[in-house]
C-alpha positions in Angstrom: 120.6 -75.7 38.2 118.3 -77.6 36.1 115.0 -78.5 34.2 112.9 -81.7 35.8 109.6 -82.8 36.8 108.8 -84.6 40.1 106.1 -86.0 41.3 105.6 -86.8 45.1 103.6 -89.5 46.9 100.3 -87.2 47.2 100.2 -86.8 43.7 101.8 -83.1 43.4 104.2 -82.5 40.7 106.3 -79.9 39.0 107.8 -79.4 36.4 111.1 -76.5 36.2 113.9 -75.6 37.3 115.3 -76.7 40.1 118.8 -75.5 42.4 120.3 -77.7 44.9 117.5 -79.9 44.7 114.9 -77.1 45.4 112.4 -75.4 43.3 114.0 -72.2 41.8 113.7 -69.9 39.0 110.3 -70.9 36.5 108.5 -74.0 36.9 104.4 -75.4 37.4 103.1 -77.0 40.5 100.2 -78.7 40.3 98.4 -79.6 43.6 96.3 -82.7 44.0 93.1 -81.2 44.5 93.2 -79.3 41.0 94.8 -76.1 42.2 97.9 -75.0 39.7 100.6 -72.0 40.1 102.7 -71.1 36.5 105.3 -68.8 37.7 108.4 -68.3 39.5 110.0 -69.7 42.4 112.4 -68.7 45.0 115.4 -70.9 46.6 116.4 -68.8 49.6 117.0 -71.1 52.5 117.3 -67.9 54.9 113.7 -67.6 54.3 111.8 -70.8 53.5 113.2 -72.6 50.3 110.3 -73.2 47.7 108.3 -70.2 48.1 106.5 -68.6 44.8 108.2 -65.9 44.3 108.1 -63.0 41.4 105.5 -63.3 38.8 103.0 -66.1 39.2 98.9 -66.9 38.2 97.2 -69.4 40.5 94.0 -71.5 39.8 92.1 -73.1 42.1 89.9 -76.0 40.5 86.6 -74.3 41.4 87.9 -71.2 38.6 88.8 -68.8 40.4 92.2 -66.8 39.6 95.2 -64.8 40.7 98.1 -63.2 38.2 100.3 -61.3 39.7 103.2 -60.5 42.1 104.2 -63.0 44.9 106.5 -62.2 47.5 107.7 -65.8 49.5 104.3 -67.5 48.8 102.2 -64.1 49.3 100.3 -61.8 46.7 102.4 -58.8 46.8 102.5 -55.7 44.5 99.9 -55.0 41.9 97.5 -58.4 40.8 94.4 -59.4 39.6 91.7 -62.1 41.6 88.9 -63.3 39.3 85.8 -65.4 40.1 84.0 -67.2 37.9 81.0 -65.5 37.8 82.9 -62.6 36.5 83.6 -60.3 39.7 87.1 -59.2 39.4 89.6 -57.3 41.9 92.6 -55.3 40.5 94.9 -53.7 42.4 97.5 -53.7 44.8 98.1 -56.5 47.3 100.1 -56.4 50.8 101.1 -59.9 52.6 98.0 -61.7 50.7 95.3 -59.6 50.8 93.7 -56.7 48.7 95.7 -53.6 50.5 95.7 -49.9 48.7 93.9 -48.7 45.5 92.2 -50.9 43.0 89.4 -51.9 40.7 86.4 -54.0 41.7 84.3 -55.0 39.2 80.6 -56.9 39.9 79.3 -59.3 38.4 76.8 -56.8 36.0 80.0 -55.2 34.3 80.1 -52.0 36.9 83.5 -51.3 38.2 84.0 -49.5 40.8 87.5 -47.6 42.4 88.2 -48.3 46.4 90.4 -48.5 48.8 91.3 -52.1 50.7 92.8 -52.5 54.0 94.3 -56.2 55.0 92.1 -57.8 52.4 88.9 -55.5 53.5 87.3 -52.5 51.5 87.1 -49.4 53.6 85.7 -47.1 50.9 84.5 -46.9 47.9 86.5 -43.7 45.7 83.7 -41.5 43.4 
């Protein structure tokens, strides 16, 4: 195991740790197109080998944001997604999408409590 930075040909690189040549433990990726994930990564060539894996934020270029858990490249466990015109969502996430209790919040301030299904609100809890 060790600490490097790689660029490929598109213009990706990252910088971490690495194990038998594969992205492992904590390290940044930055995509081409502006989109950038700080966090850690999982070698587990059972599964898929550099997957984001553990505790992670992603930012897309256009400012939106996710900080949370990631299970093998999917937000998993409790996160927060944030738009930039100040909506927020945070709560629990299931295989990528919004999925159990959380806290949405509009962009006026109001938050409101729900309940998400597969990444779709279902009802709003008084």
């Amino acid at each position: 195991m060790g600490h490097f930075t790689w660029e490929w040909e598109d213009g990706s690189t990252y910088e971490g740790h690495f194990i038998d040549n594969d992205l492992h433990g904590e390290g940044t990726y930055v995509w081409p197109d502006g989109r950038t994930y700080v966090g850690q990564w999982e070698h587990d060539i059972r599964v898929r080998p550099n997957t984001m894996h553990g505790k992670g934020s992603f930012a897309w270029a256009d400012g939106r944001a996710y900080v949370g858990q990631y299970v093998y490249d999917k937000k998993e466990g409790f996160g927060v997604f944030t738009w930039p015109d100040g909506r927020k969502y945070e709560g629990s996430w299931v295989k990528g999408g919004q999925d159990g209790e959380g806290t949405y919040t509009f962009v006026s301030g109001v938050t409101k409590k729900g309940v998400w299904k597969d990444g779709t609100r279902t009802k709003w809890v008084e």
